[in-house]
N, C-alpha and C positions, 0 to 999 in steps of 0.2 A: 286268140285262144283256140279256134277251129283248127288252124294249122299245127297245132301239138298234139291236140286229139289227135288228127288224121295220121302225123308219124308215129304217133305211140301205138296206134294199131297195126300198121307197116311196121315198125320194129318191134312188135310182139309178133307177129305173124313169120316175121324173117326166123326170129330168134326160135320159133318151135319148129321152123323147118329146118334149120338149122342142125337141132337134139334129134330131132326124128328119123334125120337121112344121114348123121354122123357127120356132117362135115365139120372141121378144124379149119381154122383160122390160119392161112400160109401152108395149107397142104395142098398139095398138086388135087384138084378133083376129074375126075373122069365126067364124062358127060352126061346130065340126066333124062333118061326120057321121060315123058309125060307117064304121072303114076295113076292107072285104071281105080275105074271107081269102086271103091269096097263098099259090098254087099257083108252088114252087120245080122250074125244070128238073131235070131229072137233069145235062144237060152244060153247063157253064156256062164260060167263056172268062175271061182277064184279059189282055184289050191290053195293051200295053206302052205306050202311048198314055195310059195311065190311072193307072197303076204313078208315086208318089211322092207329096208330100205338096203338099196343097192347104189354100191359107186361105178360107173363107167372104169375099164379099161386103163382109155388116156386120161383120165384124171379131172377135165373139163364137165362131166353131168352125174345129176344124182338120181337117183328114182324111188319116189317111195309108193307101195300097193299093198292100200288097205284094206280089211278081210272083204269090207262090202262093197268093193270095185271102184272106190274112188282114188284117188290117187295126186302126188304132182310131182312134176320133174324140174329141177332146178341146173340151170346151166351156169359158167363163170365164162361172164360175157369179157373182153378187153377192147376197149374205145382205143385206137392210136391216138398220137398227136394232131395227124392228118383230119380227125373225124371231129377232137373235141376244142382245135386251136387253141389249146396248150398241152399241159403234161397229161400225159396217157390215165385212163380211169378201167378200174376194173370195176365189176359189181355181180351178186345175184341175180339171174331173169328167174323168177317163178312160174310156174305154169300150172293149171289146176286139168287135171283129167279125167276120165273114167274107163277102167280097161276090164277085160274077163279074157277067157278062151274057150274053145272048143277043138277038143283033140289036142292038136299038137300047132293050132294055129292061134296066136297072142293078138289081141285087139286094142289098140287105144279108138274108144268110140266117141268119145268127144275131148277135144283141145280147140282152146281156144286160136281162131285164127287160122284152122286148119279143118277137112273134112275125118273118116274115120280112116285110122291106116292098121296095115295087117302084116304081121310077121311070122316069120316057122320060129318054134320055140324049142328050145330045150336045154335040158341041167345036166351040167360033164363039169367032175371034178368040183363042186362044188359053185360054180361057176353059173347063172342065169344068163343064155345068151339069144339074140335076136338078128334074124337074118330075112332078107329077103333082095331082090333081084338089084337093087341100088346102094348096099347097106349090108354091114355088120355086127354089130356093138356086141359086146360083152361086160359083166357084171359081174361085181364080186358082192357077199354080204356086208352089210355096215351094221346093221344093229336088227334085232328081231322087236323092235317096239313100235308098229307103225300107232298111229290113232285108232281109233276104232269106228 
């Protein structure tokens, strides 16, 4: 039983680095450097503006940001043949977070599996997008009902 423990933490840990730095499954990746340690404000904000749930782009992640900064992002994982020795499995990874900003900089401050990471933020055309030096992702609205 230790040794499913052990992977299930390794493949939650993959799977939020995975949503976090945008990589796809069979796309070419460029190479990553080590990402510096982020330094989390002390006072962190959640616009209203940001508050509800967004769909990624390519279609593989969801994100939901609730008023009170908690948060989770859900990816659609795909198992090959190769990984599950037999027919390919898809499924949802959940992830539970906590995000705010300051200025024009987006923080996920805790996920599990991962330290805090930092993004430049900003809303064009409707559109919630996040960037930084290894990474792109974009976001459309889903629904204005997050929890509360």
């Amino acid at each position: 039983m230790r040794v499913k423990s052990r992977f299930d933490c390794i493949f939650a840990s993959a799977v939020a680095t995975q949503f976090l730095l945008g990589c796809q499954p069979g796309e070419k990746q460029e190479e990553l450097s080590a990402l510096p340690a982020v330094s989390v404000p002390a006072e962190l904000k959640h616009p209203a503006e940001l508050v509800g749930n967004w769909h990624e782009a390519k279609g593989k992640q969801t994100v939901q940001l609730n008023a009170d900064g908690t948060g989770e992002f859900t990816s659609k994982i795909t198992l090959g043949a190769d990984v599950t020795k037999g027919d390919p499995q898809s499924f949802d990874q959940k992830t539970s977070t906590k995000w705010g900003v300051k200025d024009k900089t987006f923080y996920f401050t805790e996920i599990k599996g991962s330290g805090p990471l930092k993004y430049d933020w900003v809303m064009s055309g409707g559109k919630f997008k996040l960037s930084n030096s290894g990474s792109k992702l974009s976001y459309s609205r889903v629904s204005d009902k997050p929890k509360k």
